[in-house]
C-alpha positions in Angstrom: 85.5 149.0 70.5 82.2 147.3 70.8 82.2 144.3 72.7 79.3 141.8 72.5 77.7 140.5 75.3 76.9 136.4 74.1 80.8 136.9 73.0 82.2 137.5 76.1 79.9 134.9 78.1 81.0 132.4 75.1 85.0 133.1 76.3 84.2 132.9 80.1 82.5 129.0 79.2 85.0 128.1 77.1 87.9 129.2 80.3 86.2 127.1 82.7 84.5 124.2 80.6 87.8 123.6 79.3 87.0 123.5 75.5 84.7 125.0 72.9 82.6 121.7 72.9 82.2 121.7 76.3 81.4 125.5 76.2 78.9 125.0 73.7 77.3 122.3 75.6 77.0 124.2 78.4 75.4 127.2 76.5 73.7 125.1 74.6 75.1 126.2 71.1 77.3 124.6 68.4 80.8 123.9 69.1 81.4 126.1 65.8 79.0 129.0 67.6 81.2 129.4 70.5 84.4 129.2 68.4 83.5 131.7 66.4 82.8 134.1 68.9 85.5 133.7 70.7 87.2 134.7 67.6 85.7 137.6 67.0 85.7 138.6 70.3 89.9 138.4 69.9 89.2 140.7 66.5 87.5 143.4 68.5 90.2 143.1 71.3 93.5 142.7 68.8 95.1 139.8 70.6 94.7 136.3 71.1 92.7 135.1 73.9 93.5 131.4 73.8 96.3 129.1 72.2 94.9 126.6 70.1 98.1 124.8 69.3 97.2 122.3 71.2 94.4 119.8 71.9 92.6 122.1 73.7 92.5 125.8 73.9 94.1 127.2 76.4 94.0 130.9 77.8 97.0 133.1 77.1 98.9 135.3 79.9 96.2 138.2 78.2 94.0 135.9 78.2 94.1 134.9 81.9 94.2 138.5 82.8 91.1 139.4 81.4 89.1 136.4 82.7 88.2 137.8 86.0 87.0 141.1 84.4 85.0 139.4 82.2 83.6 137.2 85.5 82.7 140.4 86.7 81.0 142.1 84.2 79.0 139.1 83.8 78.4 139.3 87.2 77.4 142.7 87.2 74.7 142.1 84.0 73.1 139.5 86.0 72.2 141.9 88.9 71.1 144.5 86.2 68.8 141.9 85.1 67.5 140.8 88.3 67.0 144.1 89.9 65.0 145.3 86.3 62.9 142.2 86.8 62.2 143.1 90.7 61.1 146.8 89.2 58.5 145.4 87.0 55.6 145.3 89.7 56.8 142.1 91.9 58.4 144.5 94.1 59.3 148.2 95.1 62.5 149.1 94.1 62.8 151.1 97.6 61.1 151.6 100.6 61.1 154.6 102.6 60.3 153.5 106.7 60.3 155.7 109.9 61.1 154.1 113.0 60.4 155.6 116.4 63.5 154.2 118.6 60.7 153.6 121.6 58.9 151.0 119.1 62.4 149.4 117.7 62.1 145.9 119.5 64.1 142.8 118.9 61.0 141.5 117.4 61.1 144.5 114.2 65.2 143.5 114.5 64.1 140.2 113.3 61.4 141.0 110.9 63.7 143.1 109.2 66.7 140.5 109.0 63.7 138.0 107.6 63.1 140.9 105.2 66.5 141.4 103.8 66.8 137.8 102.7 63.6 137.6 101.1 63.7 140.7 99.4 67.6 141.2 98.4 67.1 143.8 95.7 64.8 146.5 97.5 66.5 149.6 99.0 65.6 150.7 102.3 65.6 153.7 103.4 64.8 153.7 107.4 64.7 157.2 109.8 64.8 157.0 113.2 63.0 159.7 114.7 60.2 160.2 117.3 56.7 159.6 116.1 55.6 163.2 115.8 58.6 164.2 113.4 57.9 161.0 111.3 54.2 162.1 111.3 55.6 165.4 110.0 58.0 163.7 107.3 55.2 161.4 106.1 52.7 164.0 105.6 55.6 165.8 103.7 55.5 162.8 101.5 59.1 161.8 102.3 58.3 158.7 103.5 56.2 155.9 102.6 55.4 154.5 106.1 56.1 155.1 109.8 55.7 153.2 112.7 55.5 154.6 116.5 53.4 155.6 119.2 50.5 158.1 117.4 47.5 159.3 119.6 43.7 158.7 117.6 43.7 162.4 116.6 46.9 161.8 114.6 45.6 158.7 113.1 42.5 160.3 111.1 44.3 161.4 107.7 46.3 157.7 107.4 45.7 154.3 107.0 47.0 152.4 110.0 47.1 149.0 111.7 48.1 148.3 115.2 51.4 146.7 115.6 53.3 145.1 118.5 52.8 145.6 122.0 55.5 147.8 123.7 56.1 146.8 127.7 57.9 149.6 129.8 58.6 150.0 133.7 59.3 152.9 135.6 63.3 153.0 136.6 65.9 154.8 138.7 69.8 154.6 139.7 69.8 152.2 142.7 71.1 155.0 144.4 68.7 157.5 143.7 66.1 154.6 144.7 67.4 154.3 147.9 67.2 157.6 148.9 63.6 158.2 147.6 63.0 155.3 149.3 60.9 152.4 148.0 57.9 152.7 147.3 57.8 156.4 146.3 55.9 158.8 148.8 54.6 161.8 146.3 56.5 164.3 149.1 59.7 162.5 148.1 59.2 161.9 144.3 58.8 166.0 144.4 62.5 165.9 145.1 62.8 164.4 141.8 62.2 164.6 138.4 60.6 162.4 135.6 63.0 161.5 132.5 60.8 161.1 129.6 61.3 160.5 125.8 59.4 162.7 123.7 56.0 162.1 122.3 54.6 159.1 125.0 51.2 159.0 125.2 50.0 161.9 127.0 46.8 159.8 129.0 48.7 157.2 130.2 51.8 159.5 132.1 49.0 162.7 132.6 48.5 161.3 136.1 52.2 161.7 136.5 53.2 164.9 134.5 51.0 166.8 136.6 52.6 165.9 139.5 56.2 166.8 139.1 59.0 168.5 137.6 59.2 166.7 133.3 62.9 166.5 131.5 61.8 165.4 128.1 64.4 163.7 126.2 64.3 162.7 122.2 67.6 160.7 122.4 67.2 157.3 124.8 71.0 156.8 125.2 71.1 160.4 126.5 67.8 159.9 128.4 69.6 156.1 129.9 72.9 158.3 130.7 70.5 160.7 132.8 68.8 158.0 134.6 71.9 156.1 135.6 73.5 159.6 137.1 70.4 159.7 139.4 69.1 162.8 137.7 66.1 161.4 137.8 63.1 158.8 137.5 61.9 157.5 134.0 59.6 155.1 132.5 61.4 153.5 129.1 60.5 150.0 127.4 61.7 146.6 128.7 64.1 146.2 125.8 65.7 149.6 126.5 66.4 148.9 130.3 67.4 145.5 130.0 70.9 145.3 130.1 70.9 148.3 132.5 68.4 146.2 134.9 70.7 143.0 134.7 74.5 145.1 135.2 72.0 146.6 138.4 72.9 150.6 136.8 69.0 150.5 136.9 66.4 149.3 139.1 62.6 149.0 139.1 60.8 151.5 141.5 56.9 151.7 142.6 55.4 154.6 144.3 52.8 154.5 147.1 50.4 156.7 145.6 50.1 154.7 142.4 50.6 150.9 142.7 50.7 150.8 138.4 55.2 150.3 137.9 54.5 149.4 134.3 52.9 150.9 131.1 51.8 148.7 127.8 51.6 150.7 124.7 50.6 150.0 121.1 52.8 150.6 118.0 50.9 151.6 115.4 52.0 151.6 111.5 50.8 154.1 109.5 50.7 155.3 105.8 49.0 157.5 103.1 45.4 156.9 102.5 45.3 154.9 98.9 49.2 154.6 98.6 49.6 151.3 96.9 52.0 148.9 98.4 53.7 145.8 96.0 55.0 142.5 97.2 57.9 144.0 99.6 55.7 146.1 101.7 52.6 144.4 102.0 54.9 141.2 103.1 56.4 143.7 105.7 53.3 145.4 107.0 51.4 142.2 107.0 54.4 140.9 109.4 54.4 143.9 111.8 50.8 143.2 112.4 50.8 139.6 113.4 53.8 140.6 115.9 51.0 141.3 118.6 51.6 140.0 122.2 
């Protein structure tokens, strides 16, 4: 059986419009155009679709049956159609993103839920990971992007662009705080440890790893869990401690020896040198870069 296409679109008008003329109006074909292929839609199918013994055509039980089928299918040729026209160079037909978790802000939250209603037909394909295994994956060429927290040296084979501004503090349990004491004497903080996700950037926390005893952690709700057990100190953005600082679980800390309790760092998006971006990812890069605070 070979159905046609402009056959089956002719019977769904002619269900909801009522009649053929109405059908063909709405098509804009014949009244004759649509009746016909109605009919030989009902040839190819071996049954009546509609009763015609009346005024107007009306859909038999088969007839009924099939309509939401036919709905369907319809349905489903209109997004083949749409996503062949999104493939012929307006946009990419996927995108392939790493995300470190330290850079993954309500701000990128909301430039991605802007994204998905702009671009409704692009795939994306996001890995969360921390920078220096998106690094890796990148320069493996399975991804397209990544954005994280790269030192220069990393930078110098990629294109880049600096991003949003991350804020982070320094934290502890409000118990572990208290018996440190506040602010932190270095004989005290020895009694500690730091908590530290992988890959932060080594100049700004040298002053610090140097010092005392380092737990680095890749996963930040396992690193959060460690922190709120008192097993040690950490310093972890503003968006990951909130909560945690408003329930009191966590609680900013200073130490004596170094008045700085917070850290700013830059995210940085980067991507092959001469990789050609279309209308999805040049919208989305574009909008990562004027996120700067």
């Amino acid at each position: 059986m070979k159905l046609q296409l402009e056959a089956v679109r002719a019977f769904v008008a002619a269900a909801e419009e009522g009649s053929f003329t109405a059908a063909g109006r709405h098509l804009k074909k014949t009244q004759a155009a649509i009746s016909q292929q109605v009919q030989n839609l009902e040839i190819d199918l071996g049954f009546d679709l509609f009763s015609r013994q009346g005024k107007y055509p009306r859909l038999t039980e088969k007839g009924q049956r099939l309509l939401k089928d036919a709905r369907m299918m319809l349905s489903q040729v209109e997004h083949f159609s749409e996503q062949a026209r999104s493939l012929d160079g307006v946009a990419e037909p996927r995108l392939r993103i790493g995300v470190d978790p330290l850079v993954g802000t309500p701000e990128l939250l909301s430039i991605m839920s802007e994204f998905a209603e702009i671009f409704p037909h692009v795939e994306l394909y996001l890995v969360q990971q921390n920078s220096q295994s998106l690094l890796q994956k990148i320069a493996d060429e399975q991804l397209d992007a990544v954005l994280g927290l790269f030192p220069k040296t990393d930078m110098v084979d990629f294109t880049s662009v600096d991003a949003f501004k991350i804020s982070s503090h320094w934290v502890a349990s409000p118990q572990l705080a208290e018996a440190l004491g506040q602010p932190i004497r270095y004989a005290n903080l020895c009694r500690s440890r730091l908590l530290l996700p992988t890959n932060l950037p080594e100049q700004s926390m040298r002053k610090m790893t140097d010092m005392v005893q380092v737990w680095q952690v890749e996963d930040l709700n396992t690193l959060l869990s460690f922190c709120r057990n008192g097993i040690g100190i950490s310093c972890l953005p503003d968006f990951v401690i909130k909560q945690d600082l408003e329930k009191n679980k966590l609680t900013p800390i200073q130490f004596d020896f170094d008045r700085i309790s917070k850290f700013d760092w830059r995210a940085t998006l980067l991507w092959p040198n001469g990789h050609q971006f279309h209308d999805a990812g040049l919208w989305l890069f574009n909008k990562l870069a004027q996120v700067r605070q």
